[in-house]
C-alpha positions as CSV (number, residue, x, y, z in Angstrom):
1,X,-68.6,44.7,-145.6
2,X,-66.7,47.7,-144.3
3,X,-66.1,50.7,-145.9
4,X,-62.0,51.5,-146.6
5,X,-60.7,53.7,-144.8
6,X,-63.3,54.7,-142.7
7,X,-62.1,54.6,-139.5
8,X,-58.9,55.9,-140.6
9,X,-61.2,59.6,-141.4
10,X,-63.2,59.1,-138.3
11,X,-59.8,59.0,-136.5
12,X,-58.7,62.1,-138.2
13,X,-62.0,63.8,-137.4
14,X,-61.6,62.5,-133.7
15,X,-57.7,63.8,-134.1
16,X,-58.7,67.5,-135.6
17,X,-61.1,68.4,-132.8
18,X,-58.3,67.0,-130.1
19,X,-60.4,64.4,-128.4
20,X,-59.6,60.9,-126.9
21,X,-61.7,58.2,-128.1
22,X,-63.9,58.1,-125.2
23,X,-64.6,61.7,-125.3
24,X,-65.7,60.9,-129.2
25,X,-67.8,58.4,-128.3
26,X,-68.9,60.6,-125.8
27,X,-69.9,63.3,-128.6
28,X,-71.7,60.7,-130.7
29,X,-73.7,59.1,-127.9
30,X,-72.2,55.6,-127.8
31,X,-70.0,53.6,-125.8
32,X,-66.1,53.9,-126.1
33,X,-66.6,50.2,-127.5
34,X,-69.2,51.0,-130.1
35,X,-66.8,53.9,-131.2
36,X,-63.6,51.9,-131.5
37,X,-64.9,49.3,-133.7
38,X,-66.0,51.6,-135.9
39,X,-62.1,53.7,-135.7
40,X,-61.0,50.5,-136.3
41,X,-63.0,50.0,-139.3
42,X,-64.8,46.4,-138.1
43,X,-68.2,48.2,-138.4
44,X,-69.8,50.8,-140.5
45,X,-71.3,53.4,-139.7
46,X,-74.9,53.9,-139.0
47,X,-76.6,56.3,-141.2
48,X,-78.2,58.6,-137.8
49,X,-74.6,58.5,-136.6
50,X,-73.0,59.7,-140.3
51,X,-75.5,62.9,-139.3
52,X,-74.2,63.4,-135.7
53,X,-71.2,63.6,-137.0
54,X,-72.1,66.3,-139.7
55,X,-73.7,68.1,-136.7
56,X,-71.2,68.0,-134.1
57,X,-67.9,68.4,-136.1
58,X,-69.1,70.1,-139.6
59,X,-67.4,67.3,-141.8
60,X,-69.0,66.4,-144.9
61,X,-70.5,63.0,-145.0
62,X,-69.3,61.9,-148.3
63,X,-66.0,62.6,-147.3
64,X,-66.4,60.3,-144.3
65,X,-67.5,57.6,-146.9
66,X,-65.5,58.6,-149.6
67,X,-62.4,59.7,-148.2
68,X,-61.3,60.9,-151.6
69,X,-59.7,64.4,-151.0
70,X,-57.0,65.4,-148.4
71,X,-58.9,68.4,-147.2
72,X,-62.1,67.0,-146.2
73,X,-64.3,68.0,-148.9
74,X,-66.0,65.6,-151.3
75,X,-65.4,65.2,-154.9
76,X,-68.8,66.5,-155.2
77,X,-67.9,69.7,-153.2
78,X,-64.6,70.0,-155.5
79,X,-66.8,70.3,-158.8
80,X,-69.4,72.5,-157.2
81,X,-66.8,74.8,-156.4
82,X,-64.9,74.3,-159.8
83,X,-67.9,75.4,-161.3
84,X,-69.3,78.3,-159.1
85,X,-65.6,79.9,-160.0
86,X,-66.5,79.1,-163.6
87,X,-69.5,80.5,-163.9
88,X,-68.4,83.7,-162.0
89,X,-65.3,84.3,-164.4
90,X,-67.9,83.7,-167.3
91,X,-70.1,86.6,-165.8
92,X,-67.2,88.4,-165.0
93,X,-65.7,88.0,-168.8
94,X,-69.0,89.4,-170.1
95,X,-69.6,92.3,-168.4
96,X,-65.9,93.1,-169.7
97,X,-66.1,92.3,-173.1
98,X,-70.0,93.9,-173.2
99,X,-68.7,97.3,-171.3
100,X,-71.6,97.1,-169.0
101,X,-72.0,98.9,-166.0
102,X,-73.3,96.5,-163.6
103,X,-73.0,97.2,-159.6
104,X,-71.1,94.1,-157.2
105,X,-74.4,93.2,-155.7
106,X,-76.1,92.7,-159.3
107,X,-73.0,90.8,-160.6
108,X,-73.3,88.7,-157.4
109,X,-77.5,88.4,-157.7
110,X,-76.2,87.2,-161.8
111,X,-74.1,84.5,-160.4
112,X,-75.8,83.2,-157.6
113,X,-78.9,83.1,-159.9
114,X,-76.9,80.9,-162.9
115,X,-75.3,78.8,-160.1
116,X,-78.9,78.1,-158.4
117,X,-79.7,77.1,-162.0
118,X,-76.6,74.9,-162.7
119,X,-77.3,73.3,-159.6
120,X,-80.7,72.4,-160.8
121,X,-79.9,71.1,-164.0
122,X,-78.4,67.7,-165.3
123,X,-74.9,70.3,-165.5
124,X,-73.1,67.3,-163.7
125,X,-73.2,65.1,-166.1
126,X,-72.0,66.8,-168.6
127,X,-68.5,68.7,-169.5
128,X,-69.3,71.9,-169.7
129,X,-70.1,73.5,-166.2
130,X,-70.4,77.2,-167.0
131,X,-73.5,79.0,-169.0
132,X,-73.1,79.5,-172.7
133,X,-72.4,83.7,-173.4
134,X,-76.2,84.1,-174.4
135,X,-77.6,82.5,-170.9
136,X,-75.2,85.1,-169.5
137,X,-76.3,87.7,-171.3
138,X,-80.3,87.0,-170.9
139,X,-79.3,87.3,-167.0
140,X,-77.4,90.1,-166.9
141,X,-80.1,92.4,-169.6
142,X,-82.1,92.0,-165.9
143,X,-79.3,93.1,-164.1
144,X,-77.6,95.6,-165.8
């Protein structure tokens, strides 16, 4: 079973970096063959070649798989970043409303460590993807 659309991204991949199929194929290590079947979409990709491709043209895997976004990011990579933006305008919103004095780098040390932390917890799964005000304001008393 093939996956949909797949060689439809690997072509736009191939198209972005301006290469005919046999230099692509060329880039990935296999034959011109090997490559069109899988631009084509009559094969799927091989898990070591899903990393060459990472490697060679930065494109996120999922989205190779996926194909869900326009821009070449995953959905994963859209929440992350939903949620990193969240989180800073929480910090950002305290400091305000707590009139603290806090320095860029310090704000930036605050929301690096709650994202790190977010990252690490079961945050995905649930709706709310910034810190409540008192995990905000435990962080920044060490910063501030």
């Amino acid at each position: 079973m093939t996956i949909m659309g797949l060689g439809n991204r690997l072509s736009a991949v191939r198209s972005q970096a301006h290469l005919s199929q046999e230099e692509m194929a060329q880039r990935l290590e296999i034959s011109r063959s090997a490559y069109q079947y899988y631009e084509r979409g009559q094969r799927d990709l091989t898990g070591s070649l899903l990393l060459k491709i990472f490697q060679e043209f930065d494109v996120d895997p999922l989205w190779i798989l996926e194909g869900d976004t326009e821009s070449g990011k995953s959905r994963r990579h859209e929440e992350v970043t939903q949620a990193y933006r969240k989180i800073g305008l929480a910090v950002e919103h305290r400091i305000g409303e707590r009139g603290l004095s806090v320095t860029p780098e310090k704000k930036w040390d605050a929301i690096d460590f709650l994202f790190a932390e977010f990252l690490g917890s079961d945050a995905f799964s649930s709706t709310e993807s910034a810190p409540n005000t008192q995990r905000i304001d435990s962080i920044l008393g060490l910063v501030a």
